[in-house]
Structures are given as structure tokens and as C-alpha cells.
PDB file with SEQRES, HELIX, SHEET and CRYST1 records, atoms N, CA, C and O in Angstrom:
SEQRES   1 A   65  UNK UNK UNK UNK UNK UNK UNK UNK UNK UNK UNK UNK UNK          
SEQRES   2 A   65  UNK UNK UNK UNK UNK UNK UNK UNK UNK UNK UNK UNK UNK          
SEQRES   3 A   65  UNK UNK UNK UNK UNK UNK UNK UNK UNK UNK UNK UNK UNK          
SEQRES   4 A   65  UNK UNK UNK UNK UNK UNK UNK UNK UNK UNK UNK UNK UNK          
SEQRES   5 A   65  UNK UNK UNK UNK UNK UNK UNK UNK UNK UNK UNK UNK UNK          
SHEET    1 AA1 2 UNK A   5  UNK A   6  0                                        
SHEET    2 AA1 2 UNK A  25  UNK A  26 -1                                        
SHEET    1 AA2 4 UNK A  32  UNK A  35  0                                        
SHEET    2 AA2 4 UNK A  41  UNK A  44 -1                                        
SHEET    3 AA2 4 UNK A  51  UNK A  54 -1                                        
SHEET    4 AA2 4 UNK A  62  UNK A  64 -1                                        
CRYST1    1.000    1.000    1.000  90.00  90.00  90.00 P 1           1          
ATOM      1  N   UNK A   1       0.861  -1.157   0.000  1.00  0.00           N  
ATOM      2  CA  UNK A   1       0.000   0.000   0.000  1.00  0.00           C  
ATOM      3  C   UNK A   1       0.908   1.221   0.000  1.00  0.00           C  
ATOM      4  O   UNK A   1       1.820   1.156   0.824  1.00  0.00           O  
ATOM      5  N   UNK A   2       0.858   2.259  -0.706  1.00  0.00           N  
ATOM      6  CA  UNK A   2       1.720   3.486  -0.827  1.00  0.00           C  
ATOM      7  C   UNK A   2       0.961   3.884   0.484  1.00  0.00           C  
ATOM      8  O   UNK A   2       1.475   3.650   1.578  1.00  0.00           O  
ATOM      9  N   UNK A   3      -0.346   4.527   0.365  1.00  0.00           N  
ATOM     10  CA  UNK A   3      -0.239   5.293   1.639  1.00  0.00           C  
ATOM     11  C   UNK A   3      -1.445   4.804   2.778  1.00  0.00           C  
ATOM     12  O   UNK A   3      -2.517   4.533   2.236  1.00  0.00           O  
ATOM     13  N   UNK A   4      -1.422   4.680   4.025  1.00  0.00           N  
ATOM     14  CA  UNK A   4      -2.218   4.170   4.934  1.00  0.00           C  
ATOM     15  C   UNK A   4      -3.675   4.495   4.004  1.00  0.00           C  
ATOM     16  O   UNK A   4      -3.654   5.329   3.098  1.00  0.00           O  
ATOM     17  N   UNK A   5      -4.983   3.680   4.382  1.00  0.00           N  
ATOM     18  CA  UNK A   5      -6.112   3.779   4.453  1.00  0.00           C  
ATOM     19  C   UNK A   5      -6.516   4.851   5.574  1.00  0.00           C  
ATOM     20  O   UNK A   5      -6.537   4.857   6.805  1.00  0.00           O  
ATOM     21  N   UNK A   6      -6.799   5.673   4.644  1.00  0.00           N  
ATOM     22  CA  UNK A   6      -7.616   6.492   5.914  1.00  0.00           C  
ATOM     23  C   UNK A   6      -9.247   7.388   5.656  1.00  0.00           C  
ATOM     24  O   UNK A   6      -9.448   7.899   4.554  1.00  0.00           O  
ATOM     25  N   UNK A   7     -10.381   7.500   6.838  1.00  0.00           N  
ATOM     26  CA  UNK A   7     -11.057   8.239   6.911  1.00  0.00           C  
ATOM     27  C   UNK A   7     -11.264   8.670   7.896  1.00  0.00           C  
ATOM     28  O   UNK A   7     -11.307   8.082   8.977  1.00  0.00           O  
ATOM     29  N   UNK A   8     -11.538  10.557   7.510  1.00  0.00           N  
ATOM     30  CA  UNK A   8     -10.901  11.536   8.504  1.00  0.00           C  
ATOM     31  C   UNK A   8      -9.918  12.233   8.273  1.00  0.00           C  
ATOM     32  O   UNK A   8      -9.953  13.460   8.371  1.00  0.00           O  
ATOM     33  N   UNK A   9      -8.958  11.621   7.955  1.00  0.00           N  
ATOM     34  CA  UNK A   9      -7.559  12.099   8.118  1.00  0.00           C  
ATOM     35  C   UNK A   9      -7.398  10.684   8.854  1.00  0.00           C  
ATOM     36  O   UNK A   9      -6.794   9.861   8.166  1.00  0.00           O  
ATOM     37  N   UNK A  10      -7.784  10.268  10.020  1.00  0.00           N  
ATOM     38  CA  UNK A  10      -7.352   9.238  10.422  1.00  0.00           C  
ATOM     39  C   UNK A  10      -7.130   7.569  10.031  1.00  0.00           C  
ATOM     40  O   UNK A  10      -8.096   7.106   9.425  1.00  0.00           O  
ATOM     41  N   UNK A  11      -6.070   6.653  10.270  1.00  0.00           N  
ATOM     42  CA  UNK A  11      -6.122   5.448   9.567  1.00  0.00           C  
ATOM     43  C   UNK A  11      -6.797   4.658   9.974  1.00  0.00           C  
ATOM     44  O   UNK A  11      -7.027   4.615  11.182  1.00  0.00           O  
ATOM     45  N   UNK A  12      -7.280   3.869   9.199  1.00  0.00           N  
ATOM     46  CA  UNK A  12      -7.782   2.688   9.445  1.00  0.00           C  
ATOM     47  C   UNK A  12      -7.291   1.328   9.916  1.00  0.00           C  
ATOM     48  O   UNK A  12      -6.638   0.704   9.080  1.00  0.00           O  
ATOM     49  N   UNK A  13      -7.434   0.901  10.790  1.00  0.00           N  
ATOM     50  CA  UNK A  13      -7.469  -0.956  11.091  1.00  0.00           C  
ATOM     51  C   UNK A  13      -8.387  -1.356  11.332  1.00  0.00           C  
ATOM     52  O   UNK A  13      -9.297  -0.583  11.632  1.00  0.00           O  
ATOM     53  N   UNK A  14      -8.605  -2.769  11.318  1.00  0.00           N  
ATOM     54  CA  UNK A  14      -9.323  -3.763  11.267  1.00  0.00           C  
ATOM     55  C   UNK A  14      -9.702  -3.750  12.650  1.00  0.00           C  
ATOM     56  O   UNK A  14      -8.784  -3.902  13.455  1.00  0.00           O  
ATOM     57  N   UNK A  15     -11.115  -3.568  13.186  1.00  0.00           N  
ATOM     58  CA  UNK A  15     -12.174  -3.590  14.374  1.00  0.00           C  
ATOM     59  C   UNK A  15     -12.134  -2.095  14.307  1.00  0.00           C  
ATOM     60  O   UNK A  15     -12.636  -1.750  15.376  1.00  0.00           O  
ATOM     61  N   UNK A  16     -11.721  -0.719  13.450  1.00  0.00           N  
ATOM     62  CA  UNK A  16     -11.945   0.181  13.559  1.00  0.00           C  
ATOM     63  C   UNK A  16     -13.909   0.818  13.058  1.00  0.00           C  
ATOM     64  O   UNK A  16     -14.475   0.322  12.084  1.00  0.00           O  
ATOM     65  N   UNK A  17     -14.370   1.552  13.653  1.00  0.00           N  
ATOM     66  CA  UNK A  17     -15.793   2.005  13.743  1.00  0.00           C  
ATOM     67  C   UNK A  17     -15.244   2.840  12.446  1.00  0.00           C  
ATOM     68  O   UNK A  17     -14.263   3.577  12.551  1.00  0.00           O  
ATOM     69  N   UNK A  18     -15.983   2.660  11.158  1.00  0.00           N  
ATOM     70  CA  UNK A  18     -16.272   3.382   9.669  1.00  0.00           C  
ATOM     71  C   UNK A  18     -17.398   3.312   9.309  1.00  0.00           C  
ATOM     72  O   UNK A  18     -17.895   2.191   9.195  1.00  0.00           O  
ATOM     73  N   UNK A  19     -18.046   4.288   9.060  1.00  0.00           N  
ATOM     74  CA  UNK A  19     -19.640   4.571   8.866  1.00  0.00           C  
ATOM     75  C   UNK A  19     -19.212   3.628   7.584  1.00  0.00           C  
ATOM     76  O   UNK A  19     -18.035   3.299   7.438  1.00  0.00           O  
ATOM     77  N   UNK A  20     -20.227   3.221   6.679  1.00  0.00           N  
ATOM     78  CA  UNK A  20     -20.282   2.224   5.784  1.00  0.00           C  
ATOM     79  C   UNK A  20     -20.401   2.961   4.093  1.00  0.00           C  
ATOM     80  O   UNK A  20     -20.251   2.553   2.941  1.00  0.00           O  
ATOM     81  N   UNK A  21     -20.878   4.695   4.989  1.00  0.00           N  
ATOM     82  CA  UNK A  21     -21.187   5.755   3.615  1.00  0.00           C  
ATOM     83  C   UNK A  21     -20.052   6.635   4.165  1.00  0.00           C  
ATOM     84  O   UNK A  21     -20.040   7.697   3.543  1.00  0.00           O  
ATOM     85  N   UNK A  22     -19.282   6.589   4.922  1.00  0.00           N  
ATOM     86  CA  UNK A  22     -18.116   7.517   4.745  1.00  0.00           C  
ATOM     87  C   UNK A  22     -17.421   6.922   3.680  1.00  0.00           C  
ATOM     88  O   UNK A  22     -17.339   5.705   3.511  1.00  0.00           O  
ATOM     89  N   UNK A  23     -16.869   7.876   2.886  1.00  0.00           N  
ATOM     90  CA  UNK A  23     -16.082   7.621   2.018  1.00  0.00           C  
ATOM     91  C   UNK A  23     -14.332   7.464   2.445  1.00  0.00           C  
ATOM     92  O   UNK A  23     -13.677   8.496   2.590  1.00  0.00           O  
ATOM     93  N   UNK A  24     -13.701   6.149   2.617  1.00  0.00           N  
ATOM     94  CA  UNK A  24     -12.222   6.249   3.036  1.00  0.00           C  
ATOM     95  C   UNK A  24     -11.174   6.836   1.673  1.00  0.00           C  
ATOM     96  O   UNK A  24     -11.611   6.775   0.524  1.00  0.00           O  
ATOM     97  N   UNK A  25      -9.626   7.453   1.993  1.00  0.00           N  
ATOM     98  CA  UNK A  25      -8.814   7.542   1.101  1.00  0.00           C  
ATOM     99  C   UNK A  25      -8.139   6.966   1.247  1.00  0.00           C  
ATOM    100  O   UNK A  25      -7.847   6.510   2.353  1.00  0.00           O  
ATOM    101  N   UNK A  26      -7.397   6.641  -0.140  1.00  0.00           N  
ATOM    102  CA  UNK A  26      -5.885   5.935  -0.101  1.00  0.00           C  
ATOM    103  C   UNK A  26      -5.629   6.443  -1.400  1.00  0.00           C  
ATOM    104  O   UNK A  26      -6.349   6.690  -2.367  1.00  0.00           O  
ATOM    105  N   UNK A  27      -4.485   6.527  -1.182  1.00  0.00           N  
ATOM    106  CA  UNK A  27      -3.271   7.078  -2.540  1.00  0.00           C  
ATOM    107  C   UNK A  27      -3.514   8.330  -2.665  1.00  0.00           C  
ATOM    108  O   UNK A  27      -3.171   8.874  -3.715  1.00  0.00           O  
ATOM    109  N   UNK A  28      -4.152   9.081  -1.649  1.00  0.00           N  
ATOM    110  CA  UNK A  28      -4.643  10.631  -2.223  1.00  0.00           C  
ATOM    111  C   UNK A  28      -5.620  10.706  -2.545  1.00  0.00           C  
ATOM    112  O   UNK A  28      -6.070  11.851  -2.569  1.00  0.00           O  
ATOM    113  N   UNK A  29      -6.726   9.343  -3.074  1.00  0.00           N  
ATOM    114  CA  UNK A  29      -7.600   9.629  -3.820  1.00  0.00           C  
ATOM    115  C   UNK A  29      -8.851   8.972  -2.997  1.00  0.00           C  
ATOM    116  O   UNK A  29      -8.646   8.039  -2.221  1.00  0.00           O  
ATOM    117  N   UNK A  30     -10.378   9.600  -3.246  1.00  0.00           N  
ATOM    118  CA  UNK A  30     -11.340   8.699  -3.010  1.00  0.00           C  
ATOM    119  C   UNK A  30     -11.199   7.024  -3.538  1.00  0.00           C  
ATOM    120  O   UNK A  30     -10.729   6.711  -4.632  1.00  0.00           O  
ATOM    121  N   UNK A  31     -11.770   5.935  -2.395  1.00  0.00           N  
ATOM    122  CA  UNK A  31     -11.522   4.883  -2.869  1.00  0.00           C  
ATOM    123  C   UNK A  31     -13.238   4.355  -3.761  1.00  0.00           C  
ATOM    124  O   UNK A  31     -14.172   5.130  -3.556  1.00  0.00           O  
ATOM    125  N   UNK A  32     -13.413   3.600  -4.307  1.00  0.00           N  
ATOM    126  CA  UNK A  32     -14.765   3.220  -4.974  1.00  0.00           C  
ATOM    127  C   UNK A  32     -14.990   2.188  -4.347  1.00  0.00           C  
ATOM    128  O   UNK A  32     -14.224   1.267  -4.065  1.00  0.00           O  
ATOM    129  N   UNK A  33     -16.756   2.432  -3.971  1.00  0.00           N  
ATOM    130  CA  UNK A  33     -17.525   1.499  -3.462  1.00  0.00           C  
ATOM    131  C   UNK A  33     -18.337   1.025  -3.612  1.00  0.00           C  
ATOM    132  O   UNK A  33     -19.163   1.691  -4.237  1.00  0.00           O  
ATOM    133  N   UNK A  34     -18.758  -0.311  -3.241  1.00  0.00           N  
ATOM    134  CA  UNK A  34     -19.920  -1.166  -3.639  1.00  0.00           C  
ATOM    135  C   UNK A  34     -20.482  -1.651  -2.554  1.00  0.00           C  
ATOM    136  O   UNK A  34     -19.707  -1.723  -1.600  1.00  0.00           O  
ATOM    137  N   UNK A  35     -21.881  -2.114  -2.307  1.00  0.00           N  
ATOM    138  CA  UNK A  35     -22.498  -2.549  -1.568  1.00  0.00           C  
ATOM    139  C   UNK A  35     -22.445  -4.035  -1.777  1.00  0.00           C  
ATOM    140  O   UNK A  35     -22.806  -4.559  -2.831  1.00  0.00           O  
ATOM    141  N   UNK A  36     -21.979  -4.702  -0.735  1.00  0.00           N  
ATOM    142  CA  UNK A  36     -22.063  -6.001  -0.535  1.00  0.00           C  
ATOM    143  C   UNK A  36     -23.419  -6.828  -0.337  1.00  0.00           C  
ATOM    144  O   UNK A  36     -24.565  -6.453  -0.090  1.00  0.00           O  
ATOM    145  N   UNK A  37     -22.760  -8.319  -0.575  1.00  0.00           N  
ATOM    146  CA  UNK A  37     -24.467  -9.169  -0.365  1.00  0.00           C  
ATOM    147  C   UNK A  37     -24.701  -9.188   1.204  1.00  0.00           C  
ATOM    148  O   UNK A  37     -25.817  -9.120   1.717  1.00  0.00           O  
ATOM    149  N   UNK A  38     -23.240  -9.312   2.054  1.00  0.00           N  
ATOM    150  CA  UNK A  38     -23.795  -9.943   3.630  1.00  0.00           C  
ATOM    151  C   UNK A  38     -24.188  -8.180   4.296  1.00  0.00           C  
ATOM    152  O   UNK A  38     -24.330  -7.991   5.504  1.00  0.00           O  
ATOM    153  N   UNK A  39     -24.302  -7.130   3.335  1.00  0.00           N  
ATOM    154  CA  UNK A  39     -24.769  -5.953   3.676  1.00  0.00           C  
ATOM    155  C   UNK A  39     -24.010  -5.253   4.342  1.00  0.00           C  
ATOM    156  O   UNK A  39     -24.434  -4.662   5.336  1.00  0.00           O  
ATOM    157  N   UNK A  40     -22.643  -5.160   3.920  1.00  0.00           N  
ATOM    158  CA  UNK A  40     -21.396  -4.831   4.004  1.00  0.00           C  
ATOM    159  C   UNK A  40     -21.267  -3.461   2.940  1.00  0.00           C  
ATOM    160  O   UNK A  40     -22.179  -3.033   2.233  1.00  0.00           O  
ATOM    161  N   UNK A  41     -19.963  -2.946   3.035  1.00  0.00           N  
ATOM    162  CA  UNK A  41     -19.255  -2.034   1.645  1.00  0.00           C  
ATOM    163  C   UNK A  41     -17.889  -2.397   1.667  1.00  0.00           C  
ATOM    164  O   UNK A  41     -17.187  -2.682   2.637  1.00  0.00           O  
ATOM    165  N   UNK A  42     -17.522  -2.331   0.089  1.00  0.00           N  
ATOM    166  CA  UNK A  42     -16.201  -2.895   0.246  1.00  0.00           C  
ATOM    167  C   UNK A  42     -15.461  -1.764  -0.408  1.00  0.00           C  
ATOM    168  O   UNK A  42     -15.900  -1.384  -1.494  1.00  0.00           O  
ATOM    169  N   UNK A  43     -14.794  -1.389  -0.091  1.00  0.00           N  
ATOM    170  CA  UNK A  43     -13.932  -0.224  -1.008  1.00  0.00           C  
ATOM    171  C   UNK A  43     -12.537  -0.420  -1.928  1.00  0.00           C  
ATOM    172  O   UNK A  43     -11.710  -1.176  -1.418  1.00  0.00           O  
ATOM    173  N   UNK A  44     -12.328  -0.071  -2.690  1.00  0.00           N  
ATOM    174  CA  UNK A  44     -10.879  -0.341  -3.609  1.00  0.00           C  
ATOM    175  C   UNK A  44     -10.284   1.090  -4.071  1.00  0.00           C  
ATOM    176  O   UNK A  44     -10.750   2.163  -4.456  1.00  0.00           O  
ATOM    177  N   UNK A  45      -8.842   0.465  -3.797  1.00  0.00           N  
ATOM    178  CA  UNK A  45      -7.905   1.869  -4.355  1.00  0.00           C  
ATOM    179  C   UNK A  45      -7.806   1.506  -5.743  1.00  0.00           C  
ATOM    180  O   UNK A  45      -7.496   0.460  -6.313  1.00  0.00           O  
ATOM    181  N   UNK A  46      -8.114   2.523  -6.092  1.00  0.00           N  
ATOM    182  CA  UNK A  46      -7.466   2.430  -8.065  1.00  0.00           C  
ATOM    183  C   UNK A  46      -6.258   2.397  -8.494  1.00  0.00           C  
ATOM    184  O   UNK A  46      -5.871   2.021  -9.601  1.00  0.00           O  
ATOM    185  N   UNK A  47      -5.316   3.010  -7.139  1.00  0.00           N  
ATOM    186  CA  UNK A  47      -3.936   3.222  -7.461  1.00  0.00           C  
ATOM    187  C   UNK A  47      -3.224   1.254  -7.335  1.00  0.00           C  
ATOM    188  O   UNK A  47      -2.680   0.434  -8.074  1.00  0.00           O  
ATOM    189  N   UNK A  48      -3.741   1.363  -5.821  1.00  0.00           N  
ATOM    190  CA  UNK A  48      -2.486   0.596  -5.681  1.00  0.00           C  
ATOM    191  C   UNK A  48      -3.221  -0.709  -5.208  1.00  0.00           C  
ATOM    192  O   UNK A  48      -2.515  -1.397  -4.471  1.00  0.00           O  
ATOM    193  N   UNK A  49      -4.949  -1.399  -5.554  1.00  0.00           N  
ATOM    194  CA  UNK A  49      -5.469  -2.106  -5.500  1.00  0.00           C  
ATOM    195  C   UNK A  49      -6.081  -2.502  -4.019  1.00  0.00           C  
ATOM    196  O   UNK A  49      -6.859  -3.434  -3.815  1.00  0.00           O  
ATOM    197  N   UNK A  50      -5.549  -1.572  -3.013  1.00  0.00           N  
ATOM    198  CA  UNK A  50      -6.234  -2.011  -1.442  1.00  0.00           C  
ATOM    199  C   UNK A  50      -7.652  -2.343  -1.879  1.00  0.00           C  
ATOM    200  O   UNK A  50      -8.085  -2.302  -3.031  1.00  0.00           O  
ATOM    201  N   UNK A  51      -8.223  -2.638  -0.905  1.00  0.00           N  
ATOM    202  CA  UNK A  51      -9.567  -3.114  -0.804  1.00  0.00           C  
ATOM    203  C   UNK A  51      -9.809  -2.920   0.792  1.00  0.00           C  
ATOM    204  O   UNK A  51      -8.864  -3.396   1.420  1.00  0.00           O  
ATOM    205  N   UNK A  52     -10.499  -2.531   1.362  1.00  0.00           N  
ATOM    206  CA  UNK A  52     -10.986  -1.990   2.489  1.00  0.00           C  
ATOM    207  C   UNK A  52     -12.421  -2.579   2.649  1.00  0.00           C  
ATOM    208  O   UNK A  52     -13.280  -2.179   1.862  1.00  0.00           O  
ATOM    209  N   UNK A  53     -12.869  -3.824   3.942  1.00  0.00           N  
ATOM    210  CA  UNK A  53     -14.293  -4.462   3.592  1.00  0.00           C  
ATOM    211  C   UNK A  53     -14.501  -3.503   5.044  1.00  0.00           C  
ATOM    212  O   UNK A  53     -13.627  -2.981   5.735  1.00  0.00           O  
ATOM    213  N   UNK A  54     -15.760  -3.492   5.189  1.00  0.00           N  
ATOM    214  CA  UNK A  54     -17.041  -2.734   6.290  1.00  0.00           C  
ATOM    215  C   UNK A  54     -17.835  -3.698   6.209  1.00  0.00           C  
ATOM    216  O   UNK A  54     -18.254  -4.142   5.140  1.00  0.00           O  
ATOM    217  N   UNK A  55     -18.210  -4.246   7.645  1.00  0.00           N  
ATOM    218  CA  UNK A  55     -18.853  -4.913   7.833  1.00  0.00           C  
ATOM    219  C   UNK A  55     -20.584  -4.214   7.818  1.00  0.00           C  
ATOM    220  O   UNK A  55     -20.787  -3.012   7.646  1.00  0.00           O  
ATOM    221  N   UNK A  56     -21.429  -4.992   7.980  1.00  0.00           N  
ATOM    222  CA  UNK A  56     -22.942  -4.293   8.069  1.00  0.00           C  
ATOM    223  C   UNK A  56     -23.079  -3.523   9.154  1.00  0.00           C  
ATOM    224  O   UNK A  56     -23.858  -2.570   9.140  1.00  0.00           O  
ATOM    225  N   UNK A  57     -22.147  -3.920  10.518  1.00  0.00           N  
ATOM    226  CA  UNK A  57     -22.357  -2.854  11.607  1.00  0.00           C  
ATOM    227  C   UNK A  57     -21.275  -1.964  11.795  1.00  0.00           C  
ATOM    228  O   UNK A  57     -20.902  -1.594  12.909  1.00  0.00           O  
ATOM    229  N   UNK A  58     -20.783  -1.627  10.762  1.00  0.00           N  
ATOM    230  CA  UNK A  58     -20.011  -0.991  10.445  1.00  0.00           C  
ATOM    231  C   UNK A  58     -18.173  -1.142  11.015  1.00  0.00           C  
ATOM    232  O   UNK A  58     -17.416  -0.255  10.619  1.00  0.00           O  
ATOM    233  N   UNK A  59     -17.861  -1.746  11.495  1.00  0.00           N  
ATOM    234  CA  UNK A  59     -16.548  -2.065  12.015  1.00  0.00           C  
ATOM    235  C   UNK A  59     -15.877  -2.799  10.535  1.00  0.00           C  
ATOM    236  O   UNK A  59     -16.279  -3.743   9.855  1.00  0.00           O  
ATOM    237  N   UNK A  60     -14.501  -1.757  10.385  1.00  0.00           N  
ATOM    238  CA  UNK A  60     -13.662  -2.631   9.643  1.00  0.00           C  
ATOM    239  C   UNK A  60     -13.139  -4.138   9.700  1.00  0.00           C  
ATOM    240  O   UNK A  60     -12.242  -4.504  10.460  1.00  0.00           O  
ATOM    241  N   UNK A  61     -13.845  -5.005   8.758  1.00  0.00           N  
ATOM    242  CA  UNK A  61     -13.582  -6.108   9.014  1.00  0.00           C  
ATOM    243  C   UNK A  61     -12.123  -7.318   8.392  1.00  0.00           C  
ATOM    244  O   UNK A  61     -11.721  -8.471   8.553  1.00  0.00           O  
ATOM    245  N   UNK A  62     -11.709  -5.712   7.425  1.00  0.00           N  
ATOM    246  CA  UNK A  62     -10.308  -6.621   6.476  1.00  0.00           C  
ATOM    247  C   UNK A  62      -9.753  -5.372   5.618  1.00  0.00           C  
ATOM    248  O   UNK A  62     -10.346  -4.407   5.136  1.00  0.00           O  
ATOM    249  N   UNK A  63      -8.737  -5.654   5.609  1.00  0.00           N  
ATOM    250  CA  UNK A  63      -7.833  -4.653   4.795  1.00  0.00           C  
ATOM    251  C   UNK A  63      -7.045  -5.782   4.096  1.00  0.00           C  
ATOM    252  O   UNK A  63      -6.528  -6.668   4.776  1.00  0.00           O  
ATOM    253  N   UNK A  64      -6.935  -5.767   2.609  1.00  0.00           N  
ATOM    254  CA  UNK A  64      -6.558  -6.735   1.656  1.00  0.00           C  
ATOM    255  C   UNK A  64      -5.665  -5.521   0.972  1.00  0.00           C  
ATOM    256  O   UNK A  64      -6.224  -4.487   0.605  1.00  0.00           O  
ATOM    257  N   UNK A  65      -4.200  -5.723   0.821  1.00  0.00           N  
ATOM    258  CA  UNK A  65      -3.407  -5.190   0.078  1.00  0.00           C  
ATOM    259  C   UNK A  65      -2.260  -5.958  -1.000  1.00  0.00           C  
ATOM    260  O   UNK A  65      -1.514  -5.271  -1.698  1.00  0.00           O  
TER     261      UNK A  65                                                      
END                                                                             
């Protein structure tokens, strides 16, 4: 990952509280999101391929880099 996951300004880890419609950054840039089936959001960097999952109650549940 070039640069931490973050929303806020602040980074992200895994059991961290992320609203599911906040939008997180990485690489500088907004990441793109989709709504999951288990009613989740999963987010992806365009740059550098992270993937950021949100669980349905909103706690970060995986950071895939």
C-alpha cells in the first residue's frame, strides 16, 4: 500500500468504527464502493489495489493489500 487507508484524516485498522457511507482515502484519492451481499461495503484503491471491507455494523472487518 503506498499510503495508509484512511477516513478523517485518520487510519484505518481492522475492528476500527467506519460509517459504511463515509467515504475512506488511499493514494490521495477517493476509494470506490460497492455494496455487498452480507450488507457490508467494500472499497478499492485504483492506485495501488487495497480493498478496504465494512462490515454491516459498520466495524472494519479486512484490509486486503
Amino acid at each position: 500500500m503506498d499510503t495508509p487507508t484512511t477516513s478523517y484524516g485518520y487510519e484505518l485498522s481492522i475492528g476500527d468504527e467506519a460509517d459504511r457511507d463515509d467515504i475512506p482515502v488511499c493514494c490521495g484519492d477517493d476509494m470506490a464502493g460497492k455494496d455487498t451481499l452480507r450488507g457490508g461495503r467494500d472499497y478499492t484503491c485504483g492506485t495501488c489495489k487495497t480493498v478496504l471491507l465494512i462490515a454491516a455494523n459498520g466495524l472494519v472487518s479486512d484490509i486486503n493489500n
